[in-house]
C-alpha positions as CSV (number, residue, x, y, z in Angstrom):
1,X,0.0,0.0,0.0
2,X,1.3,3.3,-1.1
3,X,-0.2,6.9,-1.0
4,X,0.0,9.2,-3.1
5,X,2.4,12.1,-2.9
6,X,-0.1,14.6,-1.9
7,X,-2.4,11.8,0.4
8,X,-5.3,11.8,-1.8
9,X,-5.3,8.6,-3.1
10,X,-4.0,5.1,-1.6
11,X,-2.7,2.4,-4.6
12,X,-2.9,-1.3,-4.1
13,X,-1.4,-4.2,-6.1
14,X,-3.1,-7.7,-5.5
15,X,-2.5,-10.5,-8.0
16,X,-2.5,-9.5,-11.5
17,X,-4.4,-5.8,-10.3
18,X,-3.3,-2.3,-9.4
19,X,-6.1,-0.7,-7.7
20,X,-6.8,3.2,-6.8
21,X,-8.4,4.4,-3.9
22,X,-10.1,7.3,-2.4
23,X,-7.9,7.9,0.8
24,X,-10.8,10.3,2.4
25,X,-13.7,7.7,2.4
26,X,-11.8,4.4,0.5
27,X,-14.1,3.9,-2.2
28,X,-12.7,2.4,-5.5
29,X,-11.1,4.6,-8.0
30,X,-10.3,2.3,-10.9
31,X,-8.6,-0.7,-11.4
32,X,-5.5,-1.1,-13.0
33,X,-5.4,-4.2,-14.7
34,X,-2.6,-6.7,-15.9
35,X,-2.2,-9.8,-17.8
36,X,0.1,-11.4,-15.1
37,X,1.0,-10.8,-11.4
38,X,2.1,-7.5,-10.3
39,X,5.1,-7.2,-8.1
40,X,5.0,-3.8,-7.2
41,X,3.5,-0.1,-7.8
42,X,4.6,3.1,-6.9
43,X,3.7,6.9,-7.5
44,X,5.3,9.0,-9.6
45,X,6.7,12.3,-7.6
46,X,4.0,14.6,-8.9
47,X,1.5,11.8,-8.5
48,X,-0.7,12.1,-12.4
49,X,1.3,8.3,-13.3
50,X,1.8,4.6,-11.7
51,X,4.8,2.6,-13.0
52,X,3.9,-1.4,-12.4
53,X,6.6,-4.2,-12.4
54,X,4.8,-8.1,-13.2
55,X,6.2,-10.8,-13.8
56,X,6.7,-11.0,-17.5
57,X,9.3,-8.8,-16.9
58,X,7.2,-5.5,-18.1
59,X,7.3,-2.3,-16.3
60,X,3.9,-0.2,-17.1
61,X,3.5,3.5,-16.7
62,X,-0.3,4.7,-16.2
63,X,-2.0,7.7,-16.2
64,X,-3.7,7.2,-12.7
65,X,-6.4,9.6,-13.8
66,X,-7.3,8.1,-17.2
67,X,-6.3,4.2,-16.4
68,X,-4.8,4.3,-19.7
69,X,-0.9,3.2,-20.1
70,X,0.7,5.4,-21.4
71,X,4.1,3.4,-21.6
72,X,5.4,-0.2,-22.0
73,X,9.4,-1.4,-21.3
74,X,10.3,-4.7,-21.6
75,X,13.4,-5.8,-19.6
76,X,15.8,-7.9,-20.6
77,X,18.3,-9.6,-17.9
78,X,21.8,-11.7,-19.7
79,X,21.5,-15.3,-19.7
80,X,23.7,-16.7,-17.3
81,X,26.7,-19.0,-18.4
């Protein structure tokens, strides 16, 4: 569980979902959905996006507002001899 930089909002990662929150009276915002498990979520410092990590090695940026992403990196780690 993370809030957001100025408190208004709380963001949640639960299996293969990011969820936003209200932080003032915790109803729903919009979920944030992925096609496998999420590891983690954070804020970004002025608090409009929300970068996800899953496990197909993807890192999503959001527009919290929207619930569109807005940007897809795929990482690539070296095979190990």
């Amino acid at each position: 569980m993370r809030y957001s930089p100025d408190g208004s909002r709380i963001l949640t990662v639960t299996g293969n979902s990011v969820q936003i929150w209200n932080a003032d009276d915790g109803q729903p915002g919009g979920p944030l959905g992925h096609s496998a498990q999420v590891f983690d979520a954070v804020w970004s410092p002025d608090g409009r996006r929300v970068a996800a990590s899953t496990r197909e090695k993807r890192i999503l940026i959001w527009d919290a507002g929207k619930g569109a992403v807005e940007s897809l990196a795929v990482w690539l780690r070296p095979e190990r001899e």
